[in-house]
GUKESE-825227 format. One line per field, with one value per atom (N, C-alpha, C): residue number from 1; y, x, z. Coordinates in steps of 0.001 Angstrom, whole numbers, plus 500000, padded with zeros to 6 digits. Atoms other than C-alpha are relative to their C-alpha. Layout:
i <- [NUM / ...]
yy <- [Y / ...]
xx <- [X / ...]
zz <- [Z / ...]
This chain:
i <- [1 / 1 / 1 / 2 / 2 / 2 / 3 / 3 / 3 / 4 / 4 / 4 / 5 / 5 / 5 / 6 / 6 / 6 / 7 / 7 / 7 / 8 / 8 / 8 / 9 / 9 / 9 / 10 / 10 / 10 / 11 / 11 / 11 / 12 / 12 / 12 / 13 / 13 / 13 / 14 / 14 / 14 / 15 / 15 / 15 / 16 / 16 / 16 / 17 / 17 / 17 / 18 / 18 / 18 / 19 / 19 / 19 / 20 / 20 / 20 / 21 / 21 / 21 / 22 / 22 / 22 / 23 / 23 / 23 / 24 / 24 / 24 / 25 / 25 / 25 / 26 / 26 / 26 / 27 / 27 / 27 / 28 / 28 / 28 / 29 / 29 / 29 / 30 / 30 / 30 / 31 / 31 / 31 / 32 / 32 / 32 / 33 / 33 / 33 / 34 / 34 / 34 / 35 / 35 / 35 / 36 / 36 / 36 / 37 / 37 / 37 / 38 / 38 / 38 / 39 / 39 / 39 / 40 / 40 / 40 / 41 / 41 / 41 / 42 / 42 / 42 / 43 / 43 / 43 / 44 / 44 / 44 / 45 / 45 / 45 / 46 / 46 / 46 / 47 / 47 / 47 / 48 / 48 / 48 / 49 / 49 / 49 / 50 / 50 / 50 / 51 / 51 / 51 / 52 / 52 / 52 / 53 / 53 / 53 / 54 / 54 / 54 / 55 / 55 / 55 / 56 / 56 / 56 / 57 / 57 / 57 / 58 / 58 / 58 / 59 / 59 / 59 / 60 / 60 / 60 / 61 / 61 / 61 / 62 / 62 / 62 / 63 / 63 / 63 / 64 / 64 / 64 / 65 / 65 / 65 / 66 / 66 / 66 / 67 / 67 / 67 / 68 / 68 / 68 / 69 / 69 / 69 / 70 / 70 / 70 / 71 / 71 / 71 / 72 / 72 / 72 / 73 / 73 / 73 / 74 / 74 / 74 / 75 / 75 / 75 / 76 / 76 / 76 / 77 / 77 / 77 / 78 / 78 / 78 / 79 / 79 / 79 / 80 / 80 / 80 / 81 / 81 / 81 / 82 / 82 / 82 / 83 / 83 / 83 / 84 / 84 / 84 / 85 / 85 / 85 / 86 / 86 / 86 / 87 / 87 / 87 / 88 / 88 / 88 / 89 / 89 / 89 / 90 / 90 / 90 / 91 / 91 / 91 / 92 / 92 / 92 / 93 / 93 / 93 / 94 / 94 / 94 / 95 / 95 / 95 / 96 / 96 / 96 / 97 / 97 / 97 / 98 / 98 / 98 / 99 / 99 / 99 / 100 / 100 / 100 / 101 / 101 / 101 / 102 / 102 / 102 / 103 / 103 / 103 / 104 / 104 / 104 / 105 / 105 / 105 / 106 / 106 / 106 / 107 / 107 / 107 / 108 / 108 / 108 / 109 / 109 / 109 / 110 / 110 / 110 / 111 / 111 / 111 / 112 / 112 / 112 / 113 / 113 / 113 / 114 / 114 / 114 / 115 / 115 / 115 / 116 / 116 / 116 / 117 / 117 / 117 / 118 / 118 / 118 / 119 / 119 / 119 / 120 / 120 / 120 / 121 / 121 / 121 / 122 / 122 / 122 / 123 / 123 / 123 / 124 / 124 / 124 / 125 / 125 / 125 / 126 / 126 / 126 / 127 / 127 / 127 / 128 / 128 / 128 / 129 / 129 / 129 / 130 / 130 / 130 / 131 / 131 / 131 / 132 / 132 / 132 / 133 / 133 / 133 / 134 / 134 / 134 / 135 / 135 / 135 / 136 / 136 / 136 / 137 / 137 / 137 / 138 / 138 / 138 / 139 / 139 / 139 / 140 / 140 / 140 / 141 / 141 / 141 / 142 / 142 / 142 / 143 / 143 / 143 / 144 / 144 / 144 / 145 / 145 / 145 / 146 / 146 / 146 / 147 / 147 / 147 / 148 / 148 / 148 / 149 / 149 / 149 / 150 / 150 / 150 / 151 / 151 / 151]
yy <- [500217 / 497937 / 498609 / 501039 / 495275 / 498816 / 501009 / 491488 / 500781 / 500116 / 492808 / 501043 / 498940 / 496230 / 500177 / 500384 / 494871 / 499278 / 500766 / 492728 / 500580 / 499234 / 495002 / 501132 / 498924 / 498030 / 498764 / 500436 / 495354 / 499820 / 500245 / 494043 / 501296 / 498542 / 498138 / 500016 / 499160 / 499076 / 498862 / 500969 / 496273 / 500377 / 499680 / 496643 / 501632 / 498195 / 500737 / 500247 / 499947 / 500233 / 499302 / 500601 / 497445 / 499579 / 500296 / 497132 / 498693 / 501344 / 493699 / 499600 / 500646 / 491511 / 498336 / 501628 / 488769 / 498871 / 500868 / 485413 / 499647 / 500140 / 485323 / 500993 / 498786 / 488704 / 499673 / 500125 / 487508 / 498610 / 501459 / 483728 / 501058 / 499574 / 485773 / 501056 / 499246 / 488139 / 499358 / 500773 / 485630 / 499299 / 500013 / 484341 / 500379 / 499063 / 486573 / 500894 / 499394 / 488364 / 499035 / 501046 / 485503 / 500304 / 499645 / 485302 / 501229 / 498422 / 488422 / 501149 / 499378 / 490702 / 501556 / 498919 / 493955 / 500829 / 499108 / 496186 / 501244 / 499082 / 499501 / 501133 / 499498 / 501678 / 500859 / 499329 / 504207 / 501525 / 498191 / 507331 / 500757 / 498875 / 510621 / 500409 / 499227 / 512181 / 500574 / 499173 / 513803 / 500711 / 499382 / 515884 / 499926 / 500154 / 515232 / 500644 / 498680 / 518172 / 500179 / 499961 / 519193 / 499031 / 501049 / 515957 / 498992 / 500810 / 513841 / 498623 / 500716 / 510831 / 498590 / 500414 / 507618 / 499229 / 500292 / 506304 / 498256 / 501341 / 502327 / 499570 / 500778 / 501077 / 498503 / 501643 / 497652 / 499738 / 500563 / 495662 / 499013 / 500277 / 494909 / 499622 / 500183 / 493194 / 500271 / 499392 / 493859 / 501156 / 498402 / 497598 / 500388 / 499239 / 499387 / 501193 / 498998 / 501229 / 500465 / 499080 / 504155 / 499421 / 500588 / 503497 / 501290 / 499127 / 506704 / 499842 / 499972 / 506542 / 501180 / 498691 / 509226 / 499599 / 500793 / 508707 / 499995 / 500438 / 509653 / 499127 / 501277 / 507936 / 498351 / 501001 / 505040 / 499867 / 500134 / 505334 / 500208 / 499816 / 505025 / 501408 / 498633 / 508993 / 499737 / 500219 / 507743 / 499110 / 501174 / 505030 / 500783 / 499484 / 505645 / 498653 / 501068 / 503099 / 500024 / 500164 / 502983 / 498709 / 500752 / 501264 / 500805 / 499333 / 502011 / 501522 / 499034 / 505004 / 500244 / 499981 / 505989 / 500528 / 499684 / 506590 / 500325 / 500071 / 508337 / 499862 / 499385 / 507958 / 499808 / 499362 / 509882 / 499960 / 500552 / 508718 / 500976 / 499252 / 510954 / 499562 / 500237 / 511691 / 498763 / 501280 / 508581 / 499633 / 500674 / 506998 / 498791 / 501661 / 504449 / 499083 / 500450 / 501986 / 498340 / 502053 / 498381 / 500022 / 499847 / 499441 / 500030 / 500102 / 499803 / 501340 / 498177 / 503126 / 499700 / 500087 / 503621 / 501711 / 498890 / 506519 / 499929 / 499961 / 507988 / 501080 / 498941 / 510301 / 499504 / 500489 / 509144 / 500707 / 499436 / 510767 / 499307 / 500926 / 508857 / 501354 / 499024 / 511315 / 499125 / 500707 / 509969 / 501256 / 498868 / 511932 / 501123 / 498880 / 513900 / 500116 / 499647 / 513590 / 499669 / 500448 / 512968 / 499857 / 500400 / 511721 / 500397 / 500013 / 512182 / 499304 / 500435 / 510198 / 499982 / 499507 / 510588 / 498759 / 500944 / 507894 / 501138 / 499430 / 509372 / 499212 / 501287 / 506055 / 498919 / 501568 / 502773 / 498896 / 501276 / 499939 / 498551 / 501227 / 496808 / 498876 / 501640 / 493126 / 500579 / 499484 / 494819 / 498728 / 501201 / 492120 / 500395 / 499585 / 492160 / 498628 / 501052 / 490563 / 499369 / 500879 / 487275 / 499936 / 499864 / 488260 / 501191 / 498630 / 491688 / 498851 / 500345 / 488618 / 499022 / 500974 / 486584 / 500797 / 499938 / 486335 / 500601 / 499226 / 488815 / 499050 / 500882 / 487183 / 500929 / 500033 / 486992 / 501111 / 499122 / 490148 / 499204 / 500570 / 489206 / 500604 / 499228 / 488830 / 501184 / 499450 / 492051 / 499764 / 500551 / 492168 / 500574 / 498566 / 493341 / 499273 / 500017 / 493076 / 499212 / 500690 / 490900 / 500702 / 498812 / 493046 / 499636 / 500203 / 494088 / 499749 / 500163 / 492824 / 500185 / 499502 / 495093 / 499384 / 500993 / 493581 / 501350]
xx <- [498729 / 499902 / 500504 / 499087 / 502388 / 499596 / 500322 / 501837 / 501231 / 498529 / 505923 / 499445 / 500256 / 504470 / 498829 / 501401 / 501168 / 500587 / 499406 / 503278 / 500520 / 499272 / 505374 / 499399 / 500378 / 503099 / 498954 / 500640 / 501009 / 500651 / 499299 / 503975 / 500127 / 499825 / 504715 / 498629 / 501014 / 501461 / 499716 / 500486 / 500719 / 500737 / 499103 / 503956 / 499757 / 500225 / 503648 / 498580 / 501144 / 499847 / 500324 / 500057 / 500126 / 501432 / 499040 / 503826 / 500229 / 500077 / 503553 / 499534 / 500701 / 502435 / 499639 / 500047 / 500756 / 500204 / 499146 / 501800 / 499778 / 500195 / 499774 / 501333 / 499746 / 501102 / 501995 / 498480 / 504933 / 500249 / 499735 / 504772 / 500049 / 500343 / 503629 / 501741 / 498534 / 506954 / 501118 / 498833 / 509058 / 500085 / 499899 / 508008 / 500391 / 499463 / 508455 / 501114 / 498830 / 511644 / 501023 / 498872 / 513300 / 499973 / 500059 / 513965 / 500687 / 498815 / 516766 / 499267 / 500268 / 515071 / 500717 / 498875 / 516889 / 499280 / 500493 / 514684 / 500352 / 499335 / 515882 / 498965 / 500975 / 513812 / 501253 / 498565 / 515292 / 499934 / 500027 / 515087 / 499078 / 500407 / 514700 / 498842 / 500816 / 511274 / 499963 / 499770 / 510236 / 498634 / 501671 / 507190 / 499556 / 500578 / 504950 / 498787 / 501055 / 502032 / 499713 / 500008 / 503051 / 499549 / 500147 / 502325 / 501661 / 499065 / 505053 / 499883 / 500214 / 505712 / 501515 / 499234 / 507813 / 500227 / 499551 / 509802 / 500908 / 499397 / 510817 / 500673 / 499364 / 513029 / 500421 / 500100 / 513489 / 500271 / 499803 / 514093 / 499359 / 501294 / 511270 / 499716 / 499205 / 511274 / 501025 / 498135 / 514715 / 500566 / 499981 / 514295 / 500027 / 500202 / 514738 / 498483 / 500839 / 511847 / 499999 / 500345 / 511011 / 498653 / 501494 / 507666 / 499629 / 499897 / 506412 / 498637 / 500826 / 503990 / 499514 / 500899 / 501553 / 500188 / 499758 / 502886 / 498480 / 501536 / 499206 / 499327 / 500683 / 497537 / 500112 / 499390 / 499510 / 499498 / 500376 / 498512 / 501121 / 498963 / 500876 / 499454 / 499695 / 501737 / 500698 / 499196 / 504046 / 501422 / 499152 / 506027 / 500964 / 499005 / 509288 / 500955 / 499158 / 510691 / 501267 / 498710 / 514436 / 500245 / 499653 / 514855 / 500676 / 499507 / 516076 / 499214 / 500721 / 513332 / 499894 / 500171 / 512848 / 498584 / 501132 / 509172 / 499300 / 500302 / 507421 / 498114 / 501605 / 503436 / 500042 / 500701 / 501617 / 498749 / 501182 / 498649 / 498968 / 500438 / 496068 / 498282 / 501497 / 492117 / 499603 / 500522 / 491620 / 498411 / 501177 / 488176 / 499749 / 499718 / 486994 / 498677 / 500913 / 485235 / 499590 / 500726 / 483419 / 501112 / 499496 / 485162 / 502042 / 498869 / 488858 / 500287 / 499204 / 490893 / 500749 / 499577 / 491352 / 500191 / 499451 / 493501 / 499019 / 500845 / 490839 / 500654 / 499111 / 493756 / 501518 / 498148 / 497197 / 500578 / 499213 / 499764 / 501641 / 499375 / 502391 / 501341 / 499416 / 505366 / 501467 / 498633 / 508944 / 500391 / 499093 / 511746 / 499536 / 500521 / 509926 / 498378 / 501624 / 506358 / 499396 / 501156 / 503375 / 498633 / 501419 / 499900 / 499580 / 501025 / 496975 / 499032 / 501251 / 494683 / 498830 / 501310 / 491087 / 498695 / 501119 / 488452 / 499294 / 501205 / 484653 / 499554 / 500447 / 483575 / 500607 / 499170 / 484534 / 499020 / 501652 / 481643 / 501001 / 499486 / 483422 / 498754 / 500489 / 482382 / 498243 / 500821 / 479813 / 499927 / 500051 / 478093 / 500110 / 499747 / 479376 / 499396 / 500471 / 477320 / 501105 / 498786 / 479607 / 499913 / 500125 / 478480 / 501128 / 499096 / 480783 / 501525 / 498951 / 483717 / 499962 / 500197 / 482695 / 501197 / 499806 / 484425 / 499473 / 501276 / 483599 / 500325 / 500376 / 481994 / 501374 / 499317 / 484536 / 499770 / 500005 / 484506 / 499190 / 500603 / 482103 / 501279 / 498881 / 484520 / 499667 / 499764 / 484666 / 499628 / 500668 / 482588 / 501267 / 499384 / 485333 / 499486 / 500287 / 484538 / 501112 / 498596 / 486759 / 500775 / 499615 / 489406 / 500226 / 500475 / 489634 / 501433 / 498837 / 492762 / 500122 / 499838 / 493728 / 501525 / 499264 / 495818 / 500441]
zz <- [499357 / 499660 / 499602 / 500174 / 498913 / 501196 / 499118 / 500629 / 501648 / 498788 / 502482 / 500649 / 499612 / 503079 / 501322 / 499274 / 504460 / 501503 / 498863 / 506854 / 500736 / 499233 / 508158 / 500784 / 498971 / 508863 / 501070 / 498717 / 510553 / 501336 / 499044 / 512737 / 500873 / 498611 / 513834 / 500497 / 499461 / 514079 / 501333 / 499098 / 516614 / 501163 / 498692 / 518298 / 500075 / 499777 / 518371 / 500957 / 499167 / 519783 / 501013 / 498403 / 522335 / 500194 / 499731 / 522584 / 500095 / 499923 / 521992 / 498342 / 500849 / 518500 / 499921 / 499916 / 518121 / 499438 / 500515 / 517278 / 498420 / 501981 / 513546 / 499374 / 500753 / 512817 / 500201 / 499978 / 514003 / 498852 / 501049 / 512272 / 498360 / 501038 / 509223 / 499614 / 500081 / 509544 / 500193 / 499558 / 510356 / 498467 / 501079 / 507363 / 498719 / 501213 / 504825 / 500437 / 500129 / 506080 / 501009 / 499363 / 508519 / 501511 / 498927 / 511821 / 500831 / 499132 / 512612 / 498408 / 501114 / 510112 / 500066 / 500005 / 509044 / 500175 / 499686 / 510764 / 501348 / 499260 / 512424 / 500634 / 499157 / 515022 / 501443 / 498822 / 517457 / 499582 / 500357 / 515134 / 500520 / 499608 / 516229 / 499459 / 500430 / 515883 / 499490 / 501375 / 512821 / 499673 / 499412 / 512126 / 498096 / 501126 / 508889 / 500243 / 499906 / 508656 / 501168 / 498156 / 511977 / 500866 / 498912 / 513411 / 500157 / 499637 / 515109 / 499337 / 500353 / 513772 / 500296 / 499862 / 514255 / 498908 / 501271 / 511805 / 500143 / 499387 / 511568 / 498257 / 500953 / 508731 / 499924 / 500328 / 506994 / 498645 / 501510 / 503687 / 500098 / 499990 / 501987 / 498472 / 501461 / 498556 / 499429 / 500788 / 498125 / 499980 / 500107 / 498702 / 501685 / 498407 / 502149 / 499515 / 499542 / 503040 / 501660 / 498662 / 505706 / 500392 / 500424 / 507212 / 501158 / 499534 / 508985 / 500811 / 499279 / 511709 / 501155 / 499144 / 513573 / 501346 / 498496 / 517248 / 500783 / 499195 / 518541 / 499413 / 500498 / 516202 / 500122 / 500365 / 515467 / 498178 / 502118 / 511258 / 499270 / 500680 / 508928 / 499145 / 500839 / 507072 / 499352 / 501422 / 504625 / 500052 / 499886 / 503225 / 498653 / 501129 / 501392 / 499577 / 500508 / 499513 / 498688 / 500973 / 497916 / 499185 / 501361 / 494510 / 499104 / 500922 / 491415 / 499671 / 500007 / 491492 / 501140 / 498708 / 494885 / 499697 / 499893 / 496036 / 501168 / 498695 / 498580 / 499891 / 499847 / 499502 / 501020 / 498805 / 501591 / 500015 / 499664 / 503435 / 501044 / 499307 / 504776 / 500059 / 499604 / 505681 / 499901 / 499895 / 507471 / 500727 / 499915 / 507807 / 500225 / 499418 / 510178 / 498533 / 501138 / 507077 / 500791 / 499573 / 508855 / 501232 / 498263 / 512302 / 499276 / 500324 / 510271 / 499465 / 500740 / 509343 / 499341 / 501662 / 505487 / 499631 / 501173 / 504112 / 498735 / 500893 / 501870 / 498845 / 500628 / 500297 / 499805 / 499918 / 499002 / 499170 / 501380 / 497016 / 499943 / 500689 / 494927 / 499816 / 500671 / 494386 / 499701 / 499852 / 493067 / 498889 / 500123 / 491213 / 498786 / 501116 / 488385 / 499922 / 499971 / 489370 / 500821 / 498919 / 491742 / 499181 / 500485 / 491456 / 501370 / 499192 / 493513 / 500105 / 500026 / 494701 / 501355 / 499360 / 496247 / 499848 / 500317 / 497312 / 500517 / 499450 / 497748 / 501083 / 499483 / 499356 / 499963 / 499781 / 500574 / 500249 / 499057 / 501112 / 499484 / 500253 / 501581 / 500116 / 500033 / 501070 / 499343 / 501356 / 498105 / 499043 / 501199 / 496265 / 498899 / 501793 / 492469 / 499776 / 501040 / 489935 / 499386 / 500644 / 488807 / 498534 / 501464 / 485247 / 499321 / 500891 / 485216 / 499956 / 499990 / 485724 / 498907 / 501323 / 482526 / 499150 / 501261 / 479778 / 498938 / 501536 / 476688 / 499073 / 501834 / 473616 / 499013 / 500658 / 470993 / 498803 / 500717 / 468641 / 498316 / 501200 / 465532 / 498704 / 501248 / 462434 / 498650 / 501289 / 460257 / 498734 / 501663 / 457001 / 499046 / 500969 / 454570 / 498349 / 501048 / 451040 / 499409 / 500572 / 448504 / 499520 / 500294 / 447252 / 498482 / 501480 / 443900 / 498932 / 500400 / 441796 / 498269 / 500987 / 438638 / 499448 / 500566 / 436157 / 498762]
């Protein structure tokens, strides 16, 4: 998700769960979209795989996006964002991963195609060897032969 995207479903989801957000999660929005931000809330219930869902709009890198939320849940089901391409993903089979719920299913669709995607697993804060972040050795130079110049 986007730093604006990340900000924003945090701000609903906070306010949508405890009707309230807290002051990181507002400084942080105040930040990145200002203090009167162009966010719209109010729409009519809408149903995404027969679940209800509430829907909060905003401009968000320069683009309005939808942001579609599971009213029981509170999880975001899909973000739609208007640009020069419009784009919708959809967020599904969520899994609690280190006490947090991660869409383990997304799909990418905009005006002539979709993708799919599918995690198996999630193991966060996974030690990586600091050797796979080296630098590769420099490609040994190519034996070529001298070439041959006919006269």
């Amino acid at each position: 998700m986007a730093e604006d995207e990340e900000t924003l479903y945090d701000f609903c989801t906070e306010l949508l769960q405890n009707r309230s957000v807290s002051d990181t999660t507002y400084a942080r929005s105040v930040a990145k979209f200002g203090e009167r931000p162009d966010w719209r809330t109010g729409f009519p219930t809408t149903v995404i795989d027969d679940r209800p869902v509430q829907v909060v709009q905003a401009m968000a890198g320069g683009s309005r996006v939808k942001l579609f939320f599971d009213k029981e849940t509170g999880l975001l089901s899909r973000v739609v964002r208007y640009s020069k391409i419009p784009i919708q993903m959809d967020y599904s089979d969520y899994r609690e991963v280190a006490g947090v719920k991660m869409p383990f299913q997304w799909r990418l669709t905009w005006t002539d195609g979709q993708s799919m995607y599918t995690l198996d697993d999630v193991q966060p804060n996974v030690a990586i060897d600091p050797a796979k972040f080296a630098k590769p050795l420099a490609p040994a130079a190519p034996a070529v032969a001298p070439a041959k110049v006919v006269r």
